[in-house]
C-alpha positions in Angstrom: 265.1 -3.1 -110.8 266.2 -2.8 -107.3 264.4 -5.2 -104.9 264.8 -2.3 -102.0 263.7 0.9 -104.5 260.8 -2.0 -105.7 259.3 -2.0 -102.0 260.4 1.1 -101.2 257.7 2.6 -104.4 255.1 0.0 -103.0 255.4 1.3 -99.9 254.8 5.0 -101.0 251.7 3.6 -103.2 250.5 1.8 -99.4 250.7 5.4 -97.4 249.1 7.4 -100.6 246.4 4.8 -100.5 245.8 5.0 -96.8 245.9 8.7 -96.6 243.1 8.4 -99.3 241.1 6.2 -96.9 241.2 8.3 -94.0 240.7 11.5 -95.6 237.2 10.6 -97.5 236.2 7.6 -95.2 234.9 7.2 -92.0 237.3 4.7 -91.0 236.4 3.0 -87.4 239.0 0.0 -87.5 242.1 1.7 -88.1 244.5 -1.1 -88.4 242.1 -3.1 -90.0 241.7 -0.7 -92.9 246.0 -0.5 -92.6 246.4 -4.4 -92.6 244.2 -4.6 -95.5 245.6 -2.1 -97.8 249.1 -3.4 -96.5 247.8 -7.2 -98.2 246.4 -5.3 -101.2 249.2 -3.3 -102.2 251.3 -6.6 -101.6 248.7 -8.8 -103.9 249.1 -5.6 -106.2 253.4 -5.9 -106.7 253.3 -9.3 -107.0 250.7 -9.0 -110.4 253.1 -6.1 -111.0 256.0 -8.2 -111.0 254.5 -10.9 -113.2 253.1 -8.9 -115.5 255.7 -6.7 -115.9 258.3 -9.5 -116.1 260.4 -7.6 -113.3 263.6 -9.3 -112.2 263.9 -8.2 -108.3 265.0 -10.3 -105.4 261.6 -11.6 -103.9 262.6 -12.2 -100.6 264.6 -8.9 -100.3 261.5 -7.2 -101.8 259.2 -8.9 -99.0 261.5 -8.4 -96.3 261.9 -4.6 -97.4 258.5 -4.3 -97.6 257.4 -6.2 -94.8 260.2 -3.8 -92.4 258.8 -0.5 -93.9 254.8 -2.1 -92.9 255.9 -2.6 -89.2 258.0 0.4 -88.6 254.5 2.5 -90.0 252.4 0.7 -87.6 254.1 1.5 -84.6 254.4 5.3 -85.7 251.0 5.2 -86.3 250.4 3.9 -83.0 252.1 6.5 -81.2 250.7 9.3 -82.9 246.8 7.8 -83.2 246.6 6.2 -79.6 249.7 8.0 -77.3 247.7 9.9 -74.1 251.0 11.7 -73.5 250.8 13.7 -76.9 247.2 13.6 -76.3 247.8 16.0 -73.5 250.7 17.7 -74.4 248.4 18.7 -77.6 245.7 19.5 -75.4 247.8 21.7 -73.5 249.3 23.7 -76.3 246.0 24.0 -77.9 244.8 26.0 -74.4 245.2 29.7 -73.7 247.5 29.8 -71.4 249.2 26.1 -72.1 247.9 24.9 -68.6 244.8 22.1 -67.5 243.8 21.4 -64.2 244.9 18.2 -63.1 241.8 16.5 -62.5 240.2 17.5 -65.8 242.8 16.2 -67.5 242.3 13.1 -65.6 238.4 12.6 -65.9 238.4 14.2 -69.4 241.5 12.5 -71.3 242.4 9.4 -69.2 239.3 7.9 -67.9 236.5 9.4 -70.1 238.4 9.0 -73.8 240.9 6.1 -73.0 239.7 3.6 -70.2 236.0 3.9 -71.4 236.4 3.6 -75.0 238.8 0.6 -74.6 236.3 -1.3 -72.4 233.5 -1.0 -75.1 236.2 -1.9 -77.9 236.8 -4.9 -75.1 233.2 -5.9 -74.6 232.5 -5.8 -78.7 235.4 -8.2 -79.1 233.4 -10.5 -76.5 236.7 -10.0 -74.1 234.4 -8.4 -71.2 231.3 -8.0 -70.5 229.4 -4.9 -68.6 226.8 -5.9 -65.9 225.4 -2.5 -64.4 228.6 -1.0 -62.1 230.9 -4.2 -62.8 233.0 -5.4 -65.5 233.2 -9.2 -66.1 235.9 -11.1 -67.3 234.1 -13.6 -70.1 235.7 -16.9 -70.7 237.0 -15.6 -73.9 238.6 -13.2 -72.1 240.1 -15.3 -69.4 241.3 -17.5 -71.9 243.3 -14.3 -73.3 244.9 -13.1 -69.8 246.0 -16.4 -69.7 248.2 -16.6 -72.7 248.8 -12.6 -72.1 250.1 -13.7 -68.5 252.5 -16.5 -69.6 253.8 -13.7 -72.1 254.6 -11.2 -69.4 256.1 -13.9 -67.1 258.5 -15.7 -69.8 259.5 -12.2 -70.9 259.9 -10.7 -67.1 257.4 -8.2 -67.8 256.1 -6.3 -64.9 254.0 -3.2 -65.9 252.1 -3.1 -69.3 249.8 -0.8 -70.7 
């Protein structure tokens, strides 16, 4: 069998099994639940492969694989976490295809992004909230370090 029509059916047997997921679970870590059906659907060919006695080209079939994997995660990222096509869907969902500004700026940018991110922030112990203020914990100084010397050895100016 082809090593590239090998992954390429693993692959399809990976997005069938994570439309399953989201469509009859309550999933809350998204790329979690992605990362581990991607490992389980990898565990799954190789059985396949030994089982089945299939002569394929391993590292072709992981590499095939492995591309397809990444190029779906940042797809899915644009579509499940982008606040452009969050607005432009919000906009075309309206009447008259308009929003005031400032709605759209309490209501889609600081209420549903920046809020939500610095709870996601605090349960990963990165921040912590004290009344009005947001602390940096030393978990999450240790992080903007390394994220800093990223940005700087890579010239990166604006993120986010």
């Amino acid at each position: 069998m082809n090593s590239f029509i090998f992954a390429l059916i693993i692959f399809i047997i990976f997005i069938i099994t994570i439309i399953l997921f989201f469509r009859f679970y309550k999933i809350k870590k998204t790329m979690h639940c992605i990362v581990l059906v991607f490992f389980l659907t990898l565990i799954f060919s190789i059985v396949l492969i030994a089982v089945l006695k299939i002569k394929i080209d391993f590292m072709i079939f992981c590499c095939t694989y492995l591309f397809l994997f990444l190029l779906f995660t940042q797809l899915f990222s644009i579509f499940y976490k982008s606040i452009s096509l969050r607005i432009i869907q919000d906009l075309m969902l309206r009447k008259n295809g308009s929003a005031n500004f400032q709605w759209i700026y309490e209501e889609l940018i600081v209420k549903e992004s920046y809020r939500r991110r610095i709870l996601e922030l605090e349960s990963m112990g990165i921040v912590k909230i004290d009344g009005d203020n947001i602390l940096l914990t030393n978990h999450g100084y240790k992080i903007s370090q390394l994220l800093v010397a990223v940005q700087k050895k890579y010239n990166i100016i604006h993120s986010g």
